[in-house]
C-alpha positions in Angstrom: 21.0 8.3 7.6 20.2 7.8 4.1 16.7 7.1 2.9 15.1 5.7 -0.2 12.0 5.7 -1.4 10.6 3.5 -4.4 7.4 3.6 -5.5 5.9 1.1 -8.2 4.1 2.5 -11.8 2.9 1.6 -14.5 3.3 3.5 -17.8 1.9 3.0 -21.3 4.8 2.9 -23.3 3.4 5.2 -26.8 4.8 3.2 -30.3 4.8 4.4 -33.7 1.8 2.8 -34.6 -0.3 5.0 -31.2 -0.6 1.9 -29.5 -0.5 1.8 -25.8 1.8 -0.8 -24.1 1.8 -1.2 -20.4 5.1 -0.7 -18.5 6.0 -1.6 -15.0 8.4 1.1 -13.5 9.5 1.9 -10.5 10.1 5.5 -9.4 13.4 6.0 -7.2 14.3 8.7 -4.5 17.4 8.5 -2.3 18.6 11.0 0.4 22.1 10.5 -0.6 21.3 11.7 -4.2 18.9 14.7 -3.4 18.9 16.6 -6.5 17.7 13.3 -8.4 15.0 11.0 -9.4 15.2 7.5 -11.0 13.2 5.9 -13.2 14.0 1.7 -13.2 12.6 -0.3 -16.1 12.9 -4.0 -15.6 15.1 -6.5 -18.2 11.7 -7.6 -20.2 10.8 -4.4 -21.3 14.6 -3.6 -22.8 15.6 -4.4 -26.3 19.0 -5.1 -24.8 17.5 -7.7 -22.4 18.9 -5.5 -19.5 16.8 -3.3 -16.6 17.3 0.7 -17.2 17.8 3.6 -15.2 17.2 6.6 -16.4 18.0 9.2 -14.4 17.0 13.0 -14.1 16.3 16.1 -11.5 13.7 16.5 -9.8 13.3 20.0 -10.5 12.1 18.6 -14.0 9.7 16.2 -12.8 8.6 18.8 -10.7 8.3 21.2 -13.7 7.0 18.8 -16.0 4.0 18.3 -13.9 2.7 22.0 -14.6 4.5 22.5 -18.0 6.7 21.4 -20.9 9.8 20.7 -19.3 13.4 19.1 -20.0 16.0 19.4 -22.9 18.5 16.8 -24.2 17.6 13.3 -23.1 14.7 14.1 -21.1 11.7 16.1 -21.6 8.3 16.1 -19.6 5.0 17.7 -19.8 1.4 16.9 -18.6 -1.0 15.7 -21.5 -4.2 16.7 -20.0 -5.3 16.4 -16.6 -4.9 12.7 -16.1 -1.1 11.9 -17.9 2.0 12.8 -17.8 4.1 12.1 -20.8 8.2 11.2 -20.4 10.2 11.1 -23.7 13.7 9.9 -23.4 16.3 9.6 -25.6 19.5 7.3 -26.2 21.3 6.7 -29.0 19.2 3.9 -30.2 16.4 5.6 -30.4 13.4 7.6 -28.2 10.7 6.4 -26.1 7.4 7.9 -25.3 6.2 7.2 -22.1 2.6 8.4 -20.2 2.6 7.9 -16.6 -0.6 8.7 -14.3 -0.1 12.2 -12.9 -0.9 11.7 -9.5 1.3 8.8 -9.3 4.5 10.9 -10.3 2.6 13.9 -7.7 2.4 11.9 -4.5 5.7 10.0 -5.5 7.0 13.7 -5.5 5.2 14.8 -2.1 7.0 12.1 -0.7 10.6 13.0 -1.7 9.5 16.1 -0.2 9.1 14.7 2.6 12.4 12.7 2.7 14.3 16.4 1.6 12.5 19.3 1.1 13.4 21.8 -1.8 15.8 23.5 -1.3 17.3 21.5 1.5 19.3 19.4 -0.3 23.1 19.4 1.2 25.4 19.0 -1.9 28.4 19.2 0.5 27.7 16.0 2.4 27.0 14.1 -0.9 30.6 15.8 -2.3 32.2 14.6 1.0 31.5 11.3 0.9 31.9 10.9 -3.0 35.3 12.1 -2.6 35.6 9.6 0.7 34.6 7.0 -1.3 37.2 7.9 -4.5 39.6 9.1 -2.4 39.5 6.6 0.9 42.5 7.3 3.3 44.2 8.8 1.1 
């Protein structure tokens, strides 16, 4: 049975200018994605007028939480005791987000909960990606 969790944030989206602008998010766990986390942004906050997903392991959230983490699009690391910062990058440009770090920890705890590390089974997801791309063939 697959399971997904969502859990609604809010982030203060960092500009140029160091102002802080309030973000709603939602933070996204499903079963039949283990190895991953997703991060939904609603239409009103994109400059193409359009939700977002950006998606990432959880390993690196999980990193990010104690460290600087992340390389390419995505990097994380805690800015104090109290934030989390998430900088993302597409080709139009980067975003610097903080999130509250116990909101990203218990969101965490609770994918634990739905698969713990290191119990993610990368054969069922193959089996039924290939199912689904494959059918009766």
């Amino acid at each position: 049975m697959d399971i997904t969790l969502e859990q609604p944030v809010r982030a203060r989206l960092i500009t140029a200018e160091d102002q802080e602008l309030p973000v709603p998010a939602t933070l996204r766990y499903a079963s039949s994605d283990p190895f991953a986390v997703h991060v939904d942004f609603p239409p009103e906050v994109s400059l193409a007028g359009e939700g977002a997903t950006w998606t990432f392991g959880r390993a690196l959230l999980d990193e990010g939480l104690r460290g600087p983490a992340g390389g390419g699009d995505v990097h994380i690391w805690p800015c104090g005791r109290a934030r989390t910062v998430l900088e993302l990058h597409s080709p139009l440009g980067m975003a610097l987000l903080q999130f509250d770090t116990n909101a990203l920890r218990r969101f965490l705890v609770r994918s634990y909960a739905v698969v713990a590390a290191g119990r993610e089974d990368v054969g069922a997801a193959v089996d039924e990606g290939l199912q689904a791309l494959l059918g009766n063939v």
